[in-house]
LUMTIDREN-693337 format. One line per 10 residues: their letters; for each residue x negated, y negated, z of C-alpha. Coordinates in Angstrom, 2 decimals. Example, Ala and Ser with C-alpha at 12.3 -4.5 7.8 and 13.67 -1.06 7.14 Angstrom:
% residues 2
AS	-12.30:4.50:7.80  -13.67:1.06:7.14
This chain:
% residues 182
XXXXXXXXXX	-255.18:-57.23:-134.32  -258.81:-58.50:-133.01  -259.95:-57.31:-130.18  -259.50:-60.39:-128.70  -255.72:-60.45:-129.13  -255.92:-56.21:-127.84  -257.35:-57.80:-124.45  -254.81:-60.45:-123.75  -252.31:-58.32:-124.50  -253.60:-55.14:-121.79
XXXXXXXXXX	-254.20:-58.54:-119.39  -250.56:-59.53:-119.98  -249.29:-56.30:-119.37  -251.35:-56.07:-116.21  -249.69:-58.91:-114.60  -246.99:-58.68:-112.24  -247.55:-55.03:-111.75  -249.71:-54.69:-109.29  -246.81:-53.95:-106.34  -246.51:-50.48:-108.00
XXXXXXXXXX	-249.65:-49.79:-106.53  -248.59:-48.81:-102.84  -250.24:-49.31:-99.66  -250.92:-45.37:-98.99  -251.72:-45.23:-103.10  -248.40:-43.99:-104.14  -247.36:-45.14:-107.70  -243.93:-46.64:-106.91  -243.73:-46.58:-110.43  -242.48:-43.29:-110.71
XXXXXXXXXX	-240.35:-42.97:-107.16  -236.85:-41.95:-107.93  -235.67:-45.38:-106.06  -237.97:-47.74:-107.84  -236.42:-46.57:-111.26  -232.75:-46.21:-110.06  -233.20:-49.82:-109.86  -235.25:-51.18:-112.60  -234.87:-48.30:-115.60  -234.62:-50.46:-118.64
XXXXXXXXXX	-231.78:-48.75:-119.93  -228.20:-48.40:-118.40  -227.52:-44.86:-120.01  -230.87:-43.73:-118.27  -229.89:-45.29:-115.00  -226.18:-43.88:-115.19  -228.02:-40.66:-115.92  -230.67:-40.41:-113.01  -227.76:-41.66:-110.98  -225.47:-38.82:-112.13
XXXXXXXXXX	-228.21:-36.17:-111.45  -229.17:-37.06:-108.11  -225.31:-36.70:-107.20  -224.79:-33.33:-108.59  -226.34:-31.81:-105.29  -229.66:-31.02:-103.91  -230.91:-27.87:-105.58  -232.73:-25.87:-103.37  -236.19:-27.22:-102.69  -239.49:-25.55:-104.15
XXXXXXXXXX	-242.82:-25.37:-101.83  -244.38:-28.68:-102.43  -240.82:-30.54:-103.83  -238.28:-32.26:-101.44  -234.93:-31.47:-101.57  -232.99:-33.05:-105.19  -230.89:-35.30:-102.98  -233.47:-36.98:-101.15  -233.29:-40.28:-102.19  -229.92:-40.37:-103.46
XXXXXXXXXX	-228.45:-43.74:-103.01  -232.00:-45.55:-102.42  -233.01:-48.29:-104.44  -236.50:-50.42:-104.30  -238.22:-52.76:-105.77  -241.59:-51.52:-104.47  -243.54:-51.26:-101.40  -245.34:-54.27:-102.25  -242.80:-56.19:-104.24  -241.52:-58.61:-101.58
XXXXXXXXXX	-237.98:-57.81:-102.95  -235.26:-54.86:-101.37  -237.08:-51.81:-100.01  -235.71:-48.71:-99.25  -235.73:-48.33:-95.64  -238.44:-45.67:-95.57  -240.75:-48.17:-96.95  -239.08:-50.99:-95.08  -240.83:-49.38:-92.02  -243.48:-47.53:-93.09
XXXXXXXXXX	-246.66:-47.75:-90.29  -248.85:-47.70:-93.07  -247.75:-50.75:-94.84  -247.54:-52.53:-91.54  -250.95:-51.75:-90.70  -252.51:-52.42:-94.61  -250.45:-55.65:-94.60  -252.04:-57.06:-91.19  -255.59:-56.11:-92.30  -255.92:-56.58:-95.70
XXXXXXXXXX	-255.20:-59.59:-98.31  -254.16:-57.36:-100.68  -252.12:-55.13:-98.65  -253.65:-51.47:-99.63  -255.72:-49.34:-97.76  -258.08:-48.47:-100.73  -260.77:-51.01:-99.24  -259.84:-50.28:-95.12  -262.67:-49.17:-93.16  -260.92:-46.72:-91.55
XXXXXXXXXX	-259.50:-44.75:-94.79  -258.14:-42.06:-94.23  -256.58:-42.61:-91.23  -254.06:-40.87:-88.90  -251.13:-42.84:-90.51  -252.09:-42.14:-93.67  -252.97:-38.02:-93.01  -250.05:-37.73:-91.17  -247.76:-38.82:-94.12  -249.87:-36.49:-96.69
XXXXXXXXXX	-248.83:-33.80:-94.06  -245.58:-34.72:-93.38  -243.45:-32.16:-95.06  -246.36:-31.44:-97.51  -244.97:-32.98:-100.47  -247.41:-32.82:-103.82  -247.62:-36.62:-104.71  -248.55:-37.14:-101.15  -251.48:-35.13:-101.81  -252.23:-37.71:-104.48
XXXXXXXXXX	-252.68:-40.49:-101.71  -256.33:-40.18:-101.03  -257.50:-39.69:-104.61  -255.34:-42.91:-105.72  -256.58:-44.70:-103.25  -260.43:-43.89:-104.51  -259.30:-44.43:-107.93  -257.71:-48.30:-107.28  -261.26:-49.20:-105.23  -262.82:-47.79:-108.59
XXXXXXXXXX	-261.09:-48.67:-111.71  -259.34:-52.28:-109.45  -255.62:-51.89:-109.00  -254.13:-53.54:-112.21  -256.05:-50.79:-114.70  -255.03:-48.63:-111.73  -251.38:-49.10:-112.47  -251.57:-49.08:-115.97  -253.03:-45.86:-116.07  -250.94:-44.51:-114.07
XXXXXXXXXX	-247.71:-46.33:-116.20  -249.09:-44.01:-119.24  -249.54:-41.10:-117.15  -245.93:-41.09:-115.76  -244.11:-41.29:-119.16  -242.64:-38.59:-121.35  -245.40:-37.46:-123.71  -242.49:-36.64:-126.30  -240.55:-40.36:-126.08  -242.29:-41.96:-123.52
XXXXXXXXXX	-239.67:-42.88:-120.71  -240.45:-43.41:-117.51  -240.70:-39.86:-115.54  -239.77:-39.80:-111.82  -242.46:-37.84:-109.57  -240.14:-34.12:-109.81  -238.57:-34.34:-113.08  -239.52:-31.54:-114.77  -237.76:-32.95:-117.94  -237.40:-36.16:-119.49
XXXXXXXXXX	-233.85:-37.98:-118.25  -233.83:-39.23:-121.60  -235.19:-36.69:-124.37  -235.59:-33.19:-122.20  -239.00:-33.39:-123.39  -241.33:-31.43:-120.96  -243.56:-33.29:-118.42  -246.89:-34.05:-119.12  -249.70:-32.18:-118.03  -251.37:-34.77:-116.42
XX	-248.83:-35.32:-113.91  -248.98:-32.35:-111.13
């Protein structure tokens, strides 16, 4: 293809996507409620379903409890669609979405805030600590590249799935996590 056609379609694939780009600069895109809603395929959905009810495992420094979200589904902090109720209430939202046209704090004066700290510090969970670094990287690269980097980042590197922020296997393959993914 020309490189013409190559930049229409990474445009095309840009739009729509940019409510995977949260408020606090989470990537909804790999939450374990975002995808128990909108995984492409049924098997994978029956199967991230399936594993969230076998129990909560016991939780590693830096990981929340396996049940944590079980039963939560979401469209996406910013979606305007069904929220899960964490996000339905979220202070940070709230706040981004009464400030700012586009609804992030990446561009708020007053980044980082207490709201936002007190999240990354609120039971000291690793992607949290990925908040304030997301956030720099949407105000640098622009939120759609933002999310599409991101997209790549958070698939299997053996069949390229969608991987939820604590898998440490693919739902679908068993292929390992990536490396890029902490």
């Amino acid at each position: 293809p020309t490189q013409g056609t190559e930049e229409r379609n990474k445009k095309a694939k840009m739009i729509g996507k940019e409510h995977l780009a949260a408020a606090c600069g989470t990537f909804c895109g790999a939450c374990p409620a975002y995808l128990a809603k909108h995984s492409d395929d049924e098997q994978i959905r029956m199967k991230l379903q399936k594993k969230a009810a076998s129990g909560p495992a016991k939780p590693l420094k830096g990981i929340p409890p396996s049940n944590w979200m079980d039963g939560l589904l979401c469209d996406g902090c910013l979606s305007g669609g069904s929220l899960a109720a964490h996000c339905q209430h979220c202070s940070i939202r709230k706040c981004a979405e009464s400030k700012q046209a586009d609804a992030r704090c990446a561009d708020c004066e007053e980044l980082p805030c207490y709201r936002v700290t007190n999240l990354i510090n609120m039971g000291r969970y690793l992607h949290r600590d990925e908040y304030l670094p997301n956030l720099k990287k949407m105000r640098e690269m622009g939120v759609p590249k933002w999310v599409l980097y991101e997209e790549e980042r958070w698939r299997c590197p053996k069949c390229g799935l969608p991987m939820r922020w604590y898998d440490a296997e693919c739902v679908g393959c068993g292929g390992p996590r990536s490396e890029r993914v902490f």
